[in-house]
C-alpha positions in Angstrom: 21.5 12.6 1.2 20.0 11.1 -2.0 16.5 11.3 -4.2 14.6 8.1 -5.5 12.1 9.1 -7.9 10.2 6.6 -10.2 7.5 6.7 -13.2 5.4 3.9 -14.1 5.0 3.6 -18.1 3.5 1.9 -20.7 6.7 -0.3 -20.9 7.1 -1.2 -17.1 8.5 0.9 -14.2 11.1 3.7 -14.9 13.4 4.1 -11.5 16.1 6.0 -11.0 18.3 6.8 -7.6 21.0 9.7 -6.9 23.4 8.8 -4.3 24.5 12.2 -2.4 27.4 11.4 0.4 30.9 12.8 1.3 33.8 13.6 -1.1 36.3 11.5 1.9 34.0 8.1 1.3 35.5 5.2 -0.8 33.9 5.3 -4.3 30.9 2.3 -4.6 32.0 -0.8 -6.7 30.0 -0.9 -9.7 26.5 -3.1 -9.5 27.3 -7.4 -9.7 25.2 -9.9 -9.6 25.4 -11.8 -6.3 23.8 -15.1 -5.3 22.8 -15.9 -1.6 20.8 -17.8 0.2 19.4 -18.9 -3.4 18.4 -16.0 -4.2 20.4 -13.4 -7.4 20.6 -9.5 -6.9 22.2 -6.7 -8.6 23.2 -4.3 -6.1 27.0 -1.8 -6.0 28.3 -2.2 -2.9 30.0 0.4 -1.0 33.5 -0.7 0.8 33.5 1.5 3.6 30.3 -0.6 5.4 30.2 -3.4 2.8 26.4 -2.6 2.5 24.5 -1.1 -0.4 21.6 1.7 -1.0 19.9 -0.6 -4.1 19.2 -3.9 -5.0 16.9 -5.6 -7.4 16.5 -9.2 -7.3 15.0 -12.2 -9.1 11.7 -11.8 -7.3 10.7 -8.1 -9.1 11.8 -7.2 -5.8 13.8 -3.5 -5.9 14.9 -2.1 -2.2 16.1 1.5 -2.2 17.5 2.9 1.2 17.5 6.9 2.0 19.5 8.1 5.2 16.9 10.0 7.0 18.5 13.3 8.7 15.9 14.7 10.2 15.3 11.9 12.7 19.2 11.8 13.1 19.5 15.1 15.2 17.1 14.4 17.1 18.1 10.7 18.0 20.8 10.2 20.8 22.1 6.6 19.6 24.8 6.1 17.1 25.1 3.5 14.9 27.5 1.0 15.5 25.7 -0.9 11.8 25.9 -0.2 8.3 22.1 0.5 7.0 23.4 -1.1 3.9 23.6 -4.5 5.4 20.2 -4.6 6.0 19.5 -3.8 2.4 21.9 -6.8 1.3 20.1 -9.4 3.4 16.7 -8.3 2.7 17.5 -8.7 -1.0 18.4 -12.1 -0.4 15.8 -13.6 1.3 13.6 -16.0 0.0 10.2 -15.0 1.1 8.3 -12.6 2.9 8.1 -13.9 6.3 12.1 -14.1 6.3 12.6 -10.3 5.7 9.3 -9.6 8.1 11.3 -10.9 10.7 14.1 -8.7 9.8 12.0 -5.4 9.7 10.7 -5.4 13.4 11.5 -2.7 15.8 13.9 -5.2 18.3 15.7 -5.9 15.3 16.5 -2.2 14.1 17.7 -0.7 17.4 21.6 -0.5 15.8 20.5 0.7 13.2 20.2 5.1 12.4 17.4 6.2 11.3 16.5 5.5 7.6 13.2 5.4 5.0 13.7 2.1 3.0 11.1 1.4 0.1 10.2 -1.6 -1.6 9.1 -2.1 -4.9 7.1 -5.5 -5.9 6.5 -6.9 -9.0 5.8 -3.3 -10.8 3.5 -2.2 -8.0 3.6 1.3 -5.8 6.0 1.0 -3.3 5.8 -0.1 0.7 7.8 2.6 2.8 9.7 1.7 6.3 10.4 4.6 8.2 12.7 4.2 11.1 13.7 7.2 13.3 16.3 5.2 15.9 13.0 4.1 18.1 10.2 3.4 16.9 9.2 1.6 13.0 6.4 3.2 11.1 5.7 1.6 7.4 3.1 3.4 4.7 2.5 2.6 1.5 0.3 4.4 -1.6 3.8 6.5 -1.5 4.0 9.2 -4.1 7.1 9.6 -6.6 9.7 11.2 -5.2 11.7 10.6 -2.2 14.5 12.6 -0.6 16.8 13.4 2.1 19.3 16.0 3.1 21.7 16.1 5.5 21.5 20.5 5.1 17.7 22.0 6.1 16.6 18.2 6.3 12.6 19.1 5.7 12.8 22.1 3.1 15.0 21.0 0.9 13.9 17.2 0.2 10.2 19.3 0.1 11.2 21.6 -2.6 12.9 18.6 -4.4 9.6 16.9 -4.7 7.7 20.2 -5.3 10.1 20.7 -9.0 9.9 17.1 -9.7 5.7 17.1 -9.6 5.2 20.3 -11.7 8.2 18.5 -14.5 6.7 14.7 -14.9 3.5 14.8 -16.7 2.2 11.4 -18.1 3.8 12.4 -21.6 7.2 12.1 -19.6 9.8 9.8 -21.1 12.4 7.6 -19.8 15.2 10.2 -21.0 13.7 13.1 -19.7 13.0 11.1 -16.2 17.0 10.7 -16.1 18.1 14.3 -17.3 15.5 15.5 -14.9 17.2 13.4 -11.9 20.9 14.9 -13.7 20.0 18.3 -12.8 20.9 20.9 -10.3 17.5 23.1 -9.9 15.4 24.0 -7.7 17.3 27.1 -7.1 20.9 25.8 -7.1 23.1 23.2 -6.5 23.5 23.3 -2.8 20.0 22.2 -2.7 19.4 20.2 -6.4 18.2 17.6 -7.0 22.0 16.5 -8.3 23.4 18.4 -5.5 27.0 19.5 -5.1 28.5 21.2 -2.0 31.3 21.8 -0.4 32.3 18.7 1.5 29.4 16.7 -0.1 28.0 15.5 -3.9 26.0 13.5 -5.8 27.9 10.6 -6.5 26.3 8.5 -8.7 23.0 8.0 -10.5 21.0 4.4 -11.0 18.8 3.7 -13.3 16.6 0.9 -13.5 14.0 -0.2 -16.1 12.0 -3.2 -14.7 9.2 -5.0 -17.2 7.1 -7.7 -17.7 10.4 -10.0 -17.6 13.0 -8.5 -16.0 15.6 -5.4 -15.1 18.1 -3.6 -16.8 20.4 -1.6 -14.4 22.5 1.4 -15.3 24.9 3.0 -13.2 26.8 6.4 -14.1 29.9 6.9 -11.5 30.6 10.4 -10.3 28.4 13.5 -10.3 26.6 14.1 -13.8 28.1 16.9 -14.3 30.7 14.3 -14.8 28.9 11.7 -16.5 28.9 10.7 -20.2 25.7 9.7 -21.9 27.1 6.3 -21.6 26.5 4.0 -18.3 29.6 2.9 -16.9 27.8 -0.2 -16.0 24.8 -1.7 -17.2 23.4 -5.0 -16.1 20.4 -6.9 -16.8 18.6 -9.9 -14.5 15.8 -12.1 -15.8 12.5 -12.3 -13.3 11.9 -16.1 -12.1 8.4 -15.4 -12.4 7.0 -13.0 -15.5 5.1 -9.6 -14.0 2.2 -9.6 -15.9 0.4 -6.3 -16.3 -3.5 -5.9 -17.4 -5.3 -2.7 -18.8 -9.1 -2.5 -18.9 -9.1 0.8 -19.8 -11.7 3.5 -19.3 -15.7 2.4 -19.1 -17.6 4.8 -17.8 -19.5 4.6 -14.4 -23.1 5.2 -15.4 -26.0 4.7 -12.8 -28.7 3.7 -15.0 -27.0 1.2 -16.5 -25.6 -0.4 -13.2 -29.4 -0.1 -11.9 -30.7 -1.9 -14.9 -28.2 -4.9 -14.2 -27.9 -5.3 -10.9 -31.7 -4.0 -9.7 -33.7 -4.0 -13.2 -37.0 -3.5 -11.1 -36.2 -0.4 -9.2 -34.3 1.0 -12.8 -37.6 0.7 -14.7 -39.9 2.4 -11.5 -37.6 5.5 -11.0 -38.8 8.5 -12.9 -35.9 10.2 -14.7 -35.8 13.2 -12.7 -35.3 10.9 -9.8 -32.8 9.0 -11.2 -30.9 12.5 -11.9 -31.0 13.6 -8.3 -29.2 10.7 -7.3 -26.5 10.8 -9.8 -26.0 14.1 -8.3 -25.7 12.9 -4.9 -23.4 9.8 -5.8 -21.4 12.5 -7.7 -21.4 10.5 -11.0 -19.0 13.4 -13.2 -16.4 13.0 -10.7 -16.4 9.8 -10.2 -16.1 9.2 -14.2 -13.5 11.7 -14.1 -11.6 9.8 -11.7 -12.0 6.9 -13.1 -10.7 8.1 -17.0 -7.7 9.7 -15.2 -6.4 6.3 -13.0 -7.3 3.6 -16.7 -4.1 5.4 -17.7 -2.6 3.0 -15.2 -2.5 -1.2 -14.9 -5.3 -2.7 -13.6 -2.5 -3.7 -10.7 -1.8 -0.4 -9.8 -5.1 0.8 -9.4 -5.8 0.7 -5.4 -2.7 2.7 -5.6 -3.4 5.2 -8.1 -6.8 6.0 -6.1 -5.4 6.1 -3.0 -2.7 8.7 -4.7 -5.3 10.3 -6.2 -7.3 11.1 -2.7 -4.2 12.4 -1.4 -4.0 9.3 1.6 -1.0 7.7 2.8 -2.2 4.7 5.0 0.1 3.3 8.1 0.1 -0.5 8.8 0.8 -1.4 11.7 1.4 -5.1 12.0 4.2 -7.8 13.3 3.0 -10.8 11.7 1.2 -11.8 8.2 0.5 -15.5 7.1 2.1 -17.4 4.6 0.5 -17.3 1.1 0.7 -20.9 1.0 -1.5 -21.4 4.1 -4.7 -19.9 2.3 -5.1 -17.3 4.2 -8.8 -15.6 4.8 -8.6 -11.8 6.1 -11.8 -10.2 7.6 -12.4 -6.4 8.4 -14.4 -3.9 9.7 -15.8 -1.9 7.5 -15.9 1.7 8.7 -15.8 4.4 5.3 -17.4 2.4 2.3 -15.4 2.1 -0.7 -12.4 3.5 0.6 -12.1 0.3 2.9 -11.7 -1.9 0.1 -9.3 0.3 -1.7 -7.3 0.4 0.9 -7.4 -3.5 1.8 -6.5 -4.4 -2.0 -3.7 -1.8 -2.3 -2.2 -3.2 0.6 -3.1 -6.8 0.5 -2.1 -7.6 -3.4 1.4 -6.5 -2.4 1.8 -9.8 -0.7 -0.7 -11.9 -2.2 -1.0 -11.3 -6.3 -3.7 -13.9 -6.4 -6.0 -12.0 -3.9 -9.6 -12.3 -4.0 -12.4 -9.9 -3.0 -15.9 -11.0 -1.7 -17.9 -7.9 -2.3 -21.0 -6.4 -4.0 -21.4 -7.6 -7.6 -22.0 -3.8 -8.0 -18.6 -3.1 -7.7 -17.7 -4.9 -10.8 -19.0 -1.9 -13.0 -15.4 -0.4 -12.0 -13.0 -2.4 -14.6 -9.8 -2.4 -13.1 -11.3 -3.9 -9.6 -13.2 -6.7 -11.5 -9.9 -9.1 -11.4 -10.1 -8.7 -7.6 -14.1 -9.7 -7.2 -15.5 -12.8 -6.2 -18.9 -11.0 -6.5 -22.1 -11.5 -4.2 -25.2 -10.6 -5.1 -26.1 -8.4 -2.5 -29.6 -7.9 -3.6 -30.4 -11.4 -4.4 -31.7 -14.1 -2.2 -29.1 -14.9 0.6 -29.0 -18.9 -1.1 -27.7 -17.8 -4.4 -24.6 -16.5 -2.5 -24.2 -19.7 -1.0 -22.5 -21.4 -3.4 -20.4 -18.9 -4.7 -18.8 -18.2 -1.4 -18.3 -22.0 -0.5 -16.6 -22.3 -3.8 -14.6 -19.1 -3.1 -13.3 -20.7 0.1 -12.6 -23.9 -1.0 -10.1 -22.2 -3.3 -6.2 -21.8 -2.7 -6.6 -18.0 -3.1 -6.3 -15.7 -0.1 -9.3 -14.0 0.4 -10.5 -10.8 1.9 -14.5 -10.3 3.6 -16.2 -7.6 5.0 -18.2 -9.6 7.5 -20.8 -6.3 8.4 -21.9 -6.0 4.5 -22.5 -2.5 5.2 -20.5 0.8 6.3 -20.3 2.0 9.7 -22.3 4.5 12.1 -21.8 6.1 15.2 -22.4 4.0 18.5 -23.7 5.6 21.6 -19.5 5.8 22.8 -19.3 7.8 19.5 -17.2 5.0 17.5 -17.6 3.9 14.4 -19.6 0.5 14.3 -20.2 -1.7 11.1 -23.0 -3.6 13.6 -23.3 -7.2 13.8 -20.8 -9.6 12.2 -22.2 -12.2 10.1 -21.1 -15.5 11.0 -21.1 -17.1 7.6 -16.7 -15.9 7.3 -16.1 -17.9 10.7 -18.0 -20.9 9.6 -16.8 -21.5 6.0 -13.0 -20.9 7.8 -13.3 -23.5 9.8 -15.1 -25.9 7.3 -12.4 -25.5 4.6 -9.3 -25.0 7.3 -8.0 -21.6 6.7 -6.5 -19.6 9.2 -8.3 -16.3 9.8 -6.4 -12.8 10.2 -8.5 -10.3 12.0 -7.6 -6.5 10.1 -9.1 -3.7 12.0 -9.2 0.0 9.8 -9.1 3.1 12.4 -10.8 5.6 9.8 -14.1 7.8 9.8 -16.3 9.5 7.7 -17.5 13.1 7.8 -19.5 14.7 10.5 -22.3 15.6 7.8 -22.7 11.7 7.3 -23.3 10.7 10.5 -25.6 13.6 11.3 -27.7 12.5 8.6 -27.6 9.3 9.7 -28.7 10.0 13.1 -31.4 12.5 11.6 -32.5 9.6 9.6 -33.4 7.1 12.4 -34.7 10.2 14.9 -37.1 10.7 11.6 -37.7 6.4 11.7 -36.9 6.7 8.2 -35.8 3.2 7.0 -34.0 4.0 3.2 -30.5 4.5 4.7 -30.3 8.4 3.0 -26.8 8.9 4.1 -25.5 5.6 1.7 -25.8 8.3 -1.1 -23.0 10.4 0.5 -20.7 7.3 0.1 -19.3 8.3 -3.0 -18.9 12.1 -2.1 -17.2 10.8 1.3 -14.6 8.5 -0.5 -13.9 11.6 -3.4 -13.3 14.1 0.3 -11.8 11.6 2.7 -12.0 13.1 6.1 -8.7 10.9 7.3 -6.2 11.6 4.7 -3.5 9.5 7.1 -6.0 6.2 8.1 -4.3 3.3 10.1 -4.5 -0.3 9.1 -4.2 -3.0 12.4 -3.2 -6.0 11.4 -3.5 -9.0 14.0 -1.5 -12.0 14.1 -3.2 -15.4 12.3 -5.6 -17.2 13.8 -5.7 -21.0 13.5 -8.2 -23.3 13.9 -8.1 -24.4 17.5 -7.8 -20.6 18.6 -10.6 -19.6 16.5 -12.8 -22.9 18.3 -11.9 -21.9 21.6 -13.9 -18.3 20.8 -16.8 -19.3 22.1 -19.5 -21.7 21.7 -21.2 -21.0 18.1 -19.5 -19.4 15.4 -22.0 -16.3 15.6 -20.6 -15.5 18.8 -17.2 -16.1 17.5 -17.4 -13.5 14.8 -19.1 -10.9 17.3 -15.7 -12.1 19.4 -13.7 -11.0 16.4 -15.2 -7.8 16.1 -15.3 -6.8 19.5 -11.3 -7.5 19.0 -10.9 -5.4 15.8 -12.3 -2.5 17.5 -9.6 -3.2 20.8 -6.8 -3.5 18.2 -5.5 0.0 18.9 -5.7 0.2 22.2 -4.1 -3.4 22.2 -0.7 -2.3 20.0 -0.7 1.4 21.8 -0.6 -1.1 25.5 2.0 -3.4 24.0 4.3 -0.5 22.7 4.3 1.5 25.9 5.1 -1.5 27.9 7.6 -3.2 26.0 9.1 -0.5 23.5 8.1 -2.9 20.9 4.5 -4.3 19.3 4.4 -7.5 20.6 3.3 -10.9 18.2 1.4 -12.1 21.7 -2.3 -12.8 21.6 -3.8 -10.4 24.0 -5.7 -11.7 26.8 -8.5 -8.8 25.9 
């Protein structure tokens, strides 16, 4: 029973965590610094299981773990494992791939059920739900999260109700921590500092992470309890700096993005013309978007959209490449915009350093300009050419939409980008990167497709329904999309494809779009996704 609830600010991340649990457990030792496996943490440690709920490490790593009571009464297995362990060895590991291997569903089956977040290098959080049998994990995770042994769904649902309508961007770090002190919504029995009978609030953490490291205060006892000074406070230096970036707001103005990118077509539209599709691309709420999310770091961006749309994406994946072995990471490309939102909040996580090959367009939106290695689309094909060899002949992981343009309805009725270009395969293979095949299970509305089938009954050749893209990505019609993640592909897999490299990409696509069917088959038969290649 606990609440995380965090607040990024000007002066880094704000994060604070109430732990609720029985009056008869062993009071927590106070947060240390512990070394292991190379790797320092701050974490309190709790004697009963010798496990802890938070640790922060050198890496701008924080892990925060919430006992999840809703999937407990409905799960017949008991754990015979503290939860807390698994927080103390994912704190200590060196790299990704070490606590990857730690956070697959063979690997949890002692464990209860539990949400475990993980905050890197300032960024949103990634979210691990388990429920005792199966591993879900979501990220673009909105501020806060709670659990509750007592009415398990209404009361961690009015907690984050109060919390919304008190934390405005004016919010400081003091009124964060009285607001986490107190005992409202309602009462205490279901507050967000919550004191019952047999149970309490415990403690309270709070952690201040910035551009070079943490300082972590813990207050013993409930706060009814607490003095205004810490029992604890500890502070831990970041072996890397987190370096944060602002462009701040520049509006989104179609006439001057015309005039750059297309200056031929800008000085032949009438004005009236130009107006109507301003409309249609619905320019005001895009702007207004846009002036609301520059409050944030260029970093946090993806996120902030994706927060701002109301989606919460699921990954479902068992395998990701080292970022030392360059990786490349192709995708269908099924909504528009929202694909590469989606791909960047999820993908910079792991890989700071990401790049984007995408539409020079797309670099009239500031805060997605440090992402861009940008084409232009509207140029000849050879002045791309070099841009993208040099792109791949970087160290930097990089991210292509093969297709180059959204999806449409097939005759099966699914969502089909059309023919893979083959130019992603080829430069792979000439520079030696391993390929990752992502696959996006999302849609657009039914208006946009219906236009888009009126359009070619019509054999009208402007694609109309493109000036819906903006409207469709503002009114997402999946607010819960699913990202398929398939293992690395090396180079003597990706050569024994097929014969030519176009008909390896067409492969590659014709596997994206099997990806669901190709986890949902593994699952059912093993209990577990698999990290096999399918034979498919």
């Amino acid at each position: 029973m606990c609440t995380l609830s965090w607040q990024y600010q000007a002066d880094g991340l704000h994060l604070l965590f109430n732990r609720d649990e029985q009056l008869t457990r062993p009071i927590a030792l106070m947060p240390e610094v512990v070394t292991d496996n190379g790797v320092t943490a701050i974490m309190p440690i709790d004697p009963q299981g010798s496990g802890t709920w938070l640790a922060v490490n050198e890496r701008g790593q924080v892990w925060c773990l919430l006992n999840d009571y809703a999937a407990a009464t409905s799960t017949i297995a008991v754990s015979a494992i503290s939860r807390g362990l698994l927080v103390k060895q994912l704190a200590h590991c060196r790299n990704r791939q070490q606590q990857d291997a730690l956070l697959q569903q063979d690997k949890l089956q002692g464990y209860a059920p539990f949400n475990l977040l993980l905050f890197t290098n300032l960024q949103e959080p990634e979210q691990w739900y388990w429920d005792g049998q199966q591993l879900k994990q979501y990220f673009a995770v909105r501020s806060p999260v709670s659990s509750s042994g007592r009415w398990p769904k209404l009361i961690p649902a009015l907690r984050r109700w109060y919390w919304r309508i008190k934390v405005s961007d004016s919010t400081t770090a003091e009124q964060l921590l009285h607001l986490q002190r107190t005992a409202k919504p309602l009462n205490s029995f279901m507050g967000i500092a919550m004191q019952r009978a047999t149970t309490q609030t415990v403690s309270t953490s709070y952690l201040h992470l910035h551009r070079h490291g943490v300082t972590f205060k813990y207050w013993d006892g409930h706060p009814r309890e607490q003095g205004k000074q810490a029992n604890s406070e500890t502070a831990l230096s970041w072996s890397q700096p987190c370096e944060s970036s602002y462009s701040g707001f520049q509006p989104l103005l179609l006439p001057a993005v015309l005039a750059k990118t297309l200056p031929q077509v800008a000085a032949k539209l009438p004005r009236w013309q130009m107006r109507c599709v301003q409309h249609c691309l619905a320019e005001r709420r895009l702007n207004s978007a846009l002036q609301q999310l520059s409050l944030l770091p260029d970093q946090h961006f993806c996120d902030g959209a994706l927060q701002y749309l109301g989606i919460t994406p699921q990954v479902i994946a068992c395998r990701w490449p080292a970022a030392q072995s360059r990786p490349v990471f192709i995708c269908n490309h099924p909504t528009g915009g929202l694909d590469g939102l989606l791909l960047i909040a999820l993908l910079q996580k792991r890989y700071p350093d990401l790049q984007v090959i995408a539409n020079n367009v797309l670099l009239a939106v500031a805060p997605l300009a440090p992402f861009l290695v940008p084409v232009p689309v509207f140029a000849k094909s050879a002045t791309a050419i070099p841009l993208l060899v040099e792109a791949f002949a970087s160290e930097q992981p990089l991210l292509i939409f093969p297709a180059g343009r959204t999806g449409r309805l097939n005759a099966q009725q699914q969502v089909d980008d059309g023919v893979w270009a083959r130019l992603a395969v080829s430069l792979s293979r000439r520079s030696q990167r391993a390929l990752t095949l992502l696959h996006i299970d999302s849609r657009n509305s039914r208006l946009f497709y219906a236009l888009a089938a009126l359009r070619k009954w019509l054999r009208i050749d402007v694609n109309l329904e493109m000036l819906l893209l903006s409207r469709e990505m503002l009114n997402p019609a999946i607010k819960q999309p699913k990202i398929f993640v398939d293992i690395p592909m090396h180079q003597i897999e990706l050569e024994a494809l097929a014969d030519t490299d176009w008909q390896r990409a067409q492969r590659l696509k014709q596997r994206g779009m099997q990806l669901p069917a190709i986890y949902k088959e593994q699952q059912d038969a093993a209990g577990y996704t698999s990290c096999g290649r399918s034979t498919r």
